[in-house]
C-alpha positions in Angstrom: -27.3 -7.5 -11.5 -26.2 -9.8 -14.6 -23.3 -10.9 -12.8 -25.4 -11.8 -10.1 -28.0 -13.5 -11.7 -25.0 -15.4 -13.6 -23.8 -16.5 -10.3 -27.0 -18.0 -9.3 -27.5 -19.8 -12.2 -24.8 -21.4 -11.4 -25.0 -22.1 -7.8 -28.6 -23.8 -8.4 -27.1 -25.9 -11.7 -24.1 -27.2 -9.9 -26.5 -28.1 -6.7 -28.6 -30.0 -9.4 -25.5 -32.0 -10.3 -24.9 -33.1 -7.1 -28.6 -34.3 -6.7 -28.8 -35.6 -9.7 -25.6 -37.6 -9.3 -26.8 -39.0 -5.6 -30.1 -39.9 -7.3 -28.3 -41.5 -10.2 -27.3 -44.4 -7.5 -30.1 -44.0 -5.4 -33.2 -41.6 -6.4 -33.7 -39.2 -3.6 -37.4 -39.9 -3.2 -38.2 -37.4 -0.7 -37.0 -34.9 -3.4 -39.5 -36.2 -6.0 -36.8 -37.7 -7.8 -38.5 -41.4 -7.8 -36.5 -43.2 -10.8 -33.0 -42.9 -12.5 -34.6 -41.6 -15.4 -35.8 -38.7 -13.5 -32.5 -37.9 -12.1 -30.6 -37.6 -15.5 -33.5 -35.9 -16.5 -32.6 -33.3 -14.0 -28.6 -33.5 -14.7 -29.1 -32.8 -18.7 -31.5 -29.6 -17.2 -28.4 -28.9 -14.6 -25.8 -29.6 -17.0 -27.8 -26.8 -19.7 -28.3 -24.3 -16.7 -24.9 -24.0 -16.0 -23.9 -23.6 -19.6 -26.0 -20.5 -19.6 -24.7 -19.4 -16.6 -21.5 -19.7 -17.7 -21.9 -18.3 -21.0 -24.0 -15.4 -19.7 -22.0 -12.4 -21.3 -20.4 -10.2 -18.4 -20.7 -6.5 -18.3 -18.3 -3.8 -18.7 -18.8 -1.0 -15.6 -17.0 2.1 -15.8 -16.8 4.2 -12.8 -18.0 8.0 -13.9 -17.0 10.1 -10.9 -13.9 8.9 -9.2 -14.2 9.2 -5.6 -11.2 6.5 -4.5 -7.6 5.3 -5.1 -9.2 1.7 -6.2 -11.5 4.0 -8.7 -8.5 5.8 -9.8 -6.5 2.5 -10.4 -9.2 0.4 -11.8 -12.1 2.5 -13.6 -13.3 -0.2 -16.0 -14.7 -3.7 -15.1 -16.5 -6.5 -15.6 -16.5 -8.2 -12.4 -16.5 -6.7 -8.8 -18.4 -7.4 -5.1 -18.5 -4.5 -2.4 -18.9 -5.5 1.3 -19.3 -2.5 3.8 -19.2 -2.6 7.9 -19.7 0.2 10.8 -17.0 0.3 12.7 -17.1 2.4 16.3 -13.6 3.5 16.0 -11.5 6.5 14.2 -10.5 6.0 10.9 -7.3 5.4 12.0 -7.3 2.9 14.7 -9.6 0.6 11.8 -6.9 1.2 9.3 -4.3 0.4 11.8 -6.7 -3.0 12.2 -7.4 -3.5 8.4 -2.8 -4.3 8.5 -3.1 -6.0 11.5 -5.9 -8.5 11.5 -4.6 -12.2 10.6 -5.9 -15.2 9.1 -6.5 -17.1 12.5 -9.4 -14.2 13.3 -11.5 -14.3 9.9 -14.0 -17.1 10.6 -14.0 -19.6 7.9 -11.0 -18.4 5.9 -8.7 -21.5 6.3 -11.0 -23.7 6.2 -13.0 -22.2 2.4 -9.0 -21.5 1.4 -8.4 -25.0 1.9 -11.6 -25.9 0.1 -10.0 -23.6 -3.0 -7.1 -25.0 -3.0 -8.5 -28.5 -3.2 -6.3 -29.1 0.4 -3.3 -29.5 -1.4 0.0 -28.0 0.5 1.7 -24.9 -0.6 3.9 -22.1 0.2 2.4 -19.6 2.5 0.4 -17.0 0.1 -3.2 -15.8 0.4 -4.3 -19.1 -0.5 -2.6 -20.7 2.5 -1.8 -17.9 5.3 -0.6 -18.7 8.9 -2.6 -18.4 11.3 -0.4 -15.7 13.4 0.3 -13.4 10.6 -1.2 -10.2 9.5 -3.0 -11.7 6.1 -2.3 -8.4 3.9 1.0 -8.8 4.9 1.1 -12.6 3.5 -1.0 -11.2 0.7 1.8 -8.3 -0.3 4.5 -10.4 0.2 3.4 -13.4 -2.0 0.9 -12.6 -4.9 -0.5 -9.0 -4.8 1.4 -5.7 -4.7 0.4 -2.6 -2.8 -0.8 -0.4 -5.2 -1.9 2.4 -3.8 -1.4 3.4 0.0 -3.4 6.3 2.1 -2.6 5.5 5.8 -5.9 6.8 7.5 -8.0 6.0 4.6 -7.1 3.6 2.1 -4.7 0.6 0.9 -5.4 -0.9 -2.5 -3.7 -4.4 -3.5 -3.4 -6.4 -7.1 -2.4 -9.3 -8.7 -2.9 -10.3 -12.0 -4.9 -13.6 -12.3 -4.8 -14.1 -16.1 -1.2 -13.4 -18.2 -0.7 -14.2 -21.5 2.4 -16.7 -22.1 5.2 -14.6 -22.9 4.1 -12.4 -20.1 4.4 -15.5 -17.6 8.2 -17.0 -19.6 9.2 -13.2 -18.4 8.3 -13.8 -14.7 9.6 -17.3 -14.6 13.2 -15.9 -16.0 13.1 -13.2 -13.3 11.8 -16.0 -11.0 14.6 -18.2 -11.7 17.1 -14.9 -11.3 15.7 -14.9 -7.9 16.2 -18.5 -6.7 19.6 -18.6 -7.6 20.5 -15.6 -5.7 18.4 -15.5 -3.0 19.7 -18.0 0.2 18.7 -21.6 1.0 16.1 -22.0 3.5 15.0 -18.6 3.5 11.0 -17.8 2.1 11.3 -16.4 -1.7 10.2 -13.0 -2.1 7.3 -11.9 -4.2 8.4 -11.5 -8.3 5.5 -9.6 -9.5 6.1 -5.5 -8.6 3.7 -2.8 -9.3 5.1 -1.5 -12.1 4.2 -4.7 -14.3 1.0 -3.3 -14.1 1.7 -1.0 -17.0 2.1 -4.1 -19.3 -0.8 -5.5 -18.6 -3.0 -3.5 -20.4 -3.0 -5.6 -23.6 -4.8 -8.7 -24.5 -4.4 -11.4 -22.5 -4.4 -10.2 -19.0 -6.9 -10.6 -16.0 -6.2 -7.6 -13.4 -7.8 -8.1 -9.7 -8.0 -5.1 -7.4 -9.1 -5.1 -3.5 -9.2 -2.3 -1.6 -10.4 -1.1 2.2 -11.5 2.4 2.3 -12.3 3.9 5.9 -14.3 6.8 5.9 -16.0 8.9 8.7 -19.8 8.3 9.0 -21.9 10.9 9.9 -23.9 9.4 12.8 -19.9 8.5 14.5 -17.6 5.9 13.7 -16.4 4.8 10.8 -18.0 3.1 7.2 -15.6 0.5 6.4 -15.7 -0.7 2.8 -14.2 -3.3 0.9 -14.2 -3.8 -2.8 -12.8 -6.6 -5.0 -12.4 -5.9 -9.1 -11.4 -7.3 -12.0 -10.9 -6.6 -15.3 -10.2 -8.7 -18.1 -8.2 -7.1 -21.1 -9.9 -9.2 -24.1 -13.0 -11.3 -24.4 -11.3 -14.8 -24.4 -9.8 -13.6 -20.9 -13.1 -12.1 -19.8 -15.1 -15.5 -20.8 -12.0 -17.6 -18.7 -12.4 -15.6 -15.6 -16.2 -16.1 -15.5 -16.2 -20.0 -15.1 -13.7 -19.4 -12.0 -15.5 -15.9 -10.7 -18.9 -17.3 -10.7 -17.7 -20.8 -9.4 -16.2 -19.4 -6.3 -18.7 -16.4 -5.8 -20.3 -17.2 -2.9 -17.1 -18.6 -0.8 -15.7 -15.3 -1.5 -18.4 -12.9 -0.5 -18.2 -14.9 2.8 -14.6 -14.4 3.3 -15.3 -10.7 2.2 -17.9 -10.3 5.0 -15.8 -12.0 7.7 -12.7 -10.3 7.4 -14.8 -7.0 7.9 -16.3 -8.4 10.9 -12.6 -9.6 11.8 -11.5 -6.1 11.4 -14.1 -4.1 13.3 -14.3 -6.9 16.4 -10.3 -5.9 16.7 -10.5 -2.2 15.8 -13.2 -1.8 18.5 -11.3 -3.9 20.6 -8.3 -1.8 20.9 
């Protein structure tokens, strides 16, 4: 509930910004805003709303009863959304459609990725997937790693989002290893493995797990679930990732929400 409270706070103090800076060269009467004055009046209020937002200490979770591979991986964290859809298919055939389903069927995912990535071109990652490709796929073979893998029930991806410098000089050497090595024209593999998840538990580090869990529901079908977390390994880290979490919040519960519906329209489908 913090976290979300944190994120609205935000959300209404950077939409405050925006009409305060449209008022500030022409006051938006039909707002109330009637003078310049009035309008940086309102930016100062933004501008302290979104410091509190910001600043708004996050809190650490801690999952008591493990009942998944992603509560197994990733029992402690400060930062998480769940999405959840009913799906009328076996677990199997949605699981089959949770590896399949591509970036061209997710409403709105190019298009908010683009958005994220301020539409500047890059490589093909999770950030900027073909349209024709299954997206776990780009995601596993770009940023995240397949952490965990349950055919018919589970798949659980990471990436590490914060890493401290001489974590990052040890990537760009293996990086660097890789280029020289690997041949021309061809698209680089992924450098960060699963393993380096075992060094990442000191200070410094920001750990994101997603995972879709398919389980049978009672009244048929199946409850679909999808969970994003993140936890970060020191306050510093913790404070960094909540200007970006609670920035991009509400682009990525979309995303979430149409991937599911992505998912279920092609498991039903087949």
């Amino acid at each position: 509930m913090r976290e979300l409270i944190a994120v609205l706070l935000v959300d209404l103090a950077l939409a405050g910004c925006v009409v305060a800076a449209v008022s500030l060269v022409r006051p938006l009467r039909f707002l109330r805003i009637r003078t310049r004055r009035a309008a940086l009046a309102l930016l100062g209020a933004s501008l302290a709303l979104l410091a509190v937002g910001f600043l708004l200490p996050a809190r650490l979770m801690q999952v008591t009863a493990p009942s998944s591979q992603l509560d197994a991986l990733l029992p402690e964290y400060q930062f998480a959304e769940h999405h959840e859809i009913h799906v009328r298919a076996t677990p199997a055939r949605v699981m089959q459609a949770v590896r399949e389903v591509t970036a061209g069927e997710i409403r709105f995912f190019r298009a908010l990725t683009w958005l994220r990535r301020f539409g500047r071109p890059a490589p093909e990652n999770i950030l900027n997937p073909s349209a024709s490709r299954p997206i776990l796929q780009v995601a596993t073979s770009t940023s995240f790693v397949v952490l965990a893998d349950e055919p018919e029930r589970e798949v659980v991806v990471g990436t590490l989002i914060i890493t401290p410098h001489e974590f990052r000089r040890r990537l760009l050497v293996r990086a660097t290893a890789v280029r020289a090595a690997w041949p021309k024209g061809e698209p680089l593999p992924r450098i960060l493995f699963a393993s380096d998840f075992a060094d990442a538990s000191g200070p410094g580090f920001a750990q994101a797990l997603m995972n879709f869990r398919a389980t049978p529901d009672p009244d048929g079908g199946t409850r679909l679930v999808t969970e994003t977390r993140v936890f970060a390994t020191d306050p510093s880290s913790c404070r960094r990732f909540a200007w970006y979490w609670r920035t991009i919040y509400p682009g990525s519960a979309l995303i979430r929400r149409m991937w599911l519906r992505a998912i279920r329209d092609r498991a039903e489908a087949g």
